[in-house]
C-alpha positions in Angstrom: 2.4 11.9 -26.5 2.6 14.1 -23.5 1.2 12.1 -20.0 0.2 14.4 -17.1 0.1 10.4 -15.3 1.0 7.4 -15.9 -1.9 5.2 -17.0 -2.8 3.6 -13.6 -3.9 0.2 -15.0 0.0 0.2 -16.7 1.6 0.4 -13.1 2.8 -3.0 -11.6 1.7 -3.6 -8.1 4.3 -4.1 -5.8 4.2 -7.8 -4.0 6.5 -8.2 -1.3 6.9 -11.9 -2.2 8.1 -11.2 -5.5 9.3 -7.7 -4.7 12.6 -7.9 -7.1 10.7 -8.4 -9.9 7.9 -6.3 -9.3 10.8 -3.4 -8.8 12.6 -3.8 -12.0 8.8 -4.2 -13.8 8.3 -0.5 -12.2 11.8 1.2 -12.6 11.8 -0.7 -16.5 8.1 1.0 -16.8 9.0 4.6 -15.8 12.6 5.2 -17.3 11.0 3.9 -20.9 7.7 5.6 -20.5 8.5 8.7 -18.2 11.9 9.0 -18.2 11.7 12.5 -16.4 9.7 10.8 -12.9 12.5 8.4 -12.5 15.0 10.9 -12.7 13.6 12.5 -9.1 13.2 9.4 -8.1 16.8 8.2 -8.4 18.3 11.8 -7.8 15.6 13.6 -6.0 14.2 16.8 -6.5 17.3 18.7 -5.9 17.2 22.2 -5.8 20.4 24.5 -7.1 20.7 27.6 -5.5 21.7 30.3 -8.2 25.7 31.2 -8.2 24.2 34.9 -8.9 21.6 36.1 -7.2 19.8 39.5 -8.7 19.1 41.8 -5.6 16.5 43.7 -7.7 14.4 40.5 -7.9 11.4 39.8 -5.8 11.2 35.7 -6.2 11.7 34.2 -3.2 11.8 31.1 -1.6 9.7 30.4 1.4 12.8 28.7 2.8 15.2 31.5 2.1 12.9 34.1 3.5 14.7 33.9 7.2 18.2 34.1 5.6 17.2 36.9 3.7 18.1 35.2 0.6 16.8 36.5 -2.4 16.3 33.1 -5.1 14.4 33.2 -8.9 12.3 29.8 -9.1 12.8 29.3 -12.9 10.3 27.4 -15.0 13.2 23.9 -15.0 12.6 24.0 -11.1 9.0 24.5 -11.3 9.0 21.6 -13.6 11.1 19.3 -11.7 8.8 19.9 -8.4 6.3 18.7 -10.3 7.4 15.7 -11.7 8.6 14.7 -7.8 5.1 15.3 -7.3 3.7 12.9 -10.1 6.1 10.2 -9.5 5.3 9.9 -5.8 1.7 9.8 -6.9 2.5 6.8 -9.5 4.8 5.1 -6.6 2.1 5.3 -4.0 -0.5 3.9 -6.6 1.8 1.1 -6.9 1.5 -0.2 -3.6 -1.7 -2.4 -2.5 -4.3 -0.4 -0.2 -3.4 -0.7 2.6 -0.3 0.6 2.4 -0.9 3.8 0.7 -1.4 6.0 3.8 1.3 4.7 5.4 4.1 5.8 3.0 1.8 9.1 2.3 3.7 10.3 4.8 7.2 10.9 2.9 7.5 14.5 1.7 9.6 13.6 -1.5 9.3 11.1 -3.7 13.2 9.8 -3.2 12.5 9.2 0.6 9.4 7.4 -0.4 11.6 5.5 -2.5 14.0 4.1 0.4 11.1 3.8 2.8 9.8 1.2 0.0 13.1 -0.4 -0.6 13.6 -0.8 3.1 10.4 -2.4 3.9 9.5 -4.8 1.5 13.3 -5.3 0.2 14.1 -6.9 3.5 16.4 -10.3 3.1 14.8 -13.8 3.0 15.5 -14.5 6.3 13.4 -11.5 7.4 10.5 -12.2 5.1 10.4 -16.0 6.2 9.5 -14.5 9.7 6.9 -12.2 9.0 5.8 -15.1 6.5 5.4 -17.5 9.3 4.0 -14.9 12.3 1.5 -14.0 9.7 0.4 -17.8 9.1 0.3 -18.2 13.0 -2.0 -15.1 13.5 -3.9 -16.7 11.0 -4.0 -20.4 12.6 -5.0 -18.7 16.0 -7.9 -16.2 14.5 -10.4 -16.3 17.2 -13.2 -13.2 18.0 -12.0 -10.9 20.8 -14.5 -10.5 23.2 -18.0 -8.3 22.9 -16.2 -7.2 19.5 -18.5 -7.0 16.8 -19.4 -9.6 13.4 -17.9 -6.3 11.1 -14.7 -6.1 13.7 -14.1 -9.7 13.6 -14.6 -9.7 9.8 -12.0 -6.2 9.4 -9.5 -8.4 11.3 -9.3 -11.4 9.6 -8.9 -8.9 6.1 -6.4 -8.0 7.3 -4.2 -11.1 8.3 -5.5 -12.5 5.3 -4.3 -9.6 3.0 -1.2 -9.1 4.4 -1.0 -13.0 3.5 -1.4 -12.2 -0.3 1.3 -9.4 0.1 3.6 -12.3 1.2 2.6 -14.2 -1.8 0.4 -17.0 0.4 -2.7 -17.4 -1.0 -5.3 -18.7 1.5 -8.5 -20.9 -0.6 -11.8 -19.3 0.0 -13.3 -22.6 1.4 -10.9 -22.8 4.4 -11.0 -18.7 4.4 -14.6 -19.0 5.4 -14.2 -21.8 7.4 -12.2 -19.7 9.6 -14.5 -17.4 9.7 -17.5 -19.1 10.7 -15.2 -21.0 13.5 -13.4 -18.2 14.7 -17.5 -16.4 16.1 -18.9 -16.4 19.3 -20.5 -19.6 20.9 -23.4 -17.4 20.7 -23.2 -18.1 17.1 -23.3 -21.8 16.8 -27.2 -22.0 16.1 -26.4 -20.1 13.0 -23.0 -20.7 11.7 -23.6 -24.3 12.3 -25.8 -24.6 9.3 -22.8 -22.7 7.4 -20.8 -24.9 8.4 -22.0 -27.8 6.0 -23.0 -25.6 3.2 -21.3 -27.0 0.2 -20.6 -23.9 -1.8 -18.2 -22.5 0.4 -15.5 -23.0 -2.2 -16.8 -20.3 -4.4 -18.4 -17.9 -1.8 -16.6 -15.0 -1.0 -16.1 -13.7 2.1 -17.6 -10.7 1.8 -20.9 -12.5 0.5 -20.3 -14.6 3.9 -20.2 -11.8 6.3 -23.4 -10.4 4.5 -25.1 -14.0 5.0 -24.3 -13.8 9.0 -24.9 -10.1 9.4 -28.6 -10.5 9.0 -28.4 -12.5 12.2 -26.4 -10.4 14.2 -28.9 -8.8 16.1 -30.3 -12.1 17.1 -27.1 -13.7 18.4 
């Protein structure tokens, strides 16, 4: 069977804390089902100028265009330009959200391909710190200011995301916690009843903020 994609669902997530084995789940994935994207990923999209070049033909290059290079684009380059486009597709959709855009960036799929290695392959040493500044950020969560409920709320996301990246998983009864304790003094009359609630175990944090945003224009 011919896939335009790989199956979305079939791609394994890259997870910095187990970032070895999340790589050999993806390269295992892609050189038994689409043998053809691994190849530009390993070797690039590489693109052979011809040894004999036909003056009579009018297939050009954009990049030849200044040299005056005359180049014919057969259908095996065509093809190979697409599949560099497809596996940097599949290789971005392997990353968590908030990482997409940042890697979007990368023009080819092989560069993409280092830039991934490089970050999240870093030694254990490396990840330990970012492991532990990411715990302390989280310790110290406070609300900045005359920031608003939805800012304060984005933040802690964040930390708390980038957390899960690392492999430390945070329980949603001292997730919320946080949240309620890291408001405004202004918030006490409200977040006090919170506070003792006895389902914040299950709650979500998104279900959280919603609660509290009701007051928000109160506070």
């Amino acid at each position: 069977m011919d896939h335009q994609y790989p199956t979305v669902a079939k791609i394994p997530v890259l997870d910095s804390g187990k970032f070895e084995q999340r790589q050999f789940r993806i390269q295992q994935y892609l050189q038994h089902e689409h043998y053809a994207l691994w190849e530009v990923i390993e070797f690039g999209d590489f693109y052979k100028v011809p040894t004999n070049t036909d003056p009579n033909d009018t297939s050009r290059r954009k990049d030849d265009e200044q040299s005056g290079r005359t180049v014919t684009i057969t259908t095996e380059d065509m093809q190979r330009k697409k599949n560099d486009v497809k596996a940097k597709t599949t290789l971005l959709l392997s990353l968590p959200d908030e990482h997409q855009l940042r890697f979007s960036k990368y023009k080819t799929v092989k560069e993409l391909w280092a830039s991934i290695l490089k970050t999240f392959g870093g030694n254990e040493a490396i990840k330990k710190r970012k492991k532990n500044l990411l715990k302390q950020q989280y310790g110290n969560f406070k609300a900045e200011g005359s920031e608003t409920l939805e800012q304060t709320f984005n933040r802690l996301q964040v930390i708390v995301s980038q957390l899960q990246f690392m492999d430390v998983e945070v329980e949603k009864d001292d997730l919320n916690q946080k949240f309620i304790t890291s408001l405004a003094p202004e918030w006490m009359m409200h977040t006090i009843v919170w506070r003792n609630r006895n389902d914040l175990d299950t709650m979500n944090l998104d279900d959280l903020y919603n609660h509290l945003k009701v007051y928000e224009a109160e506070v």
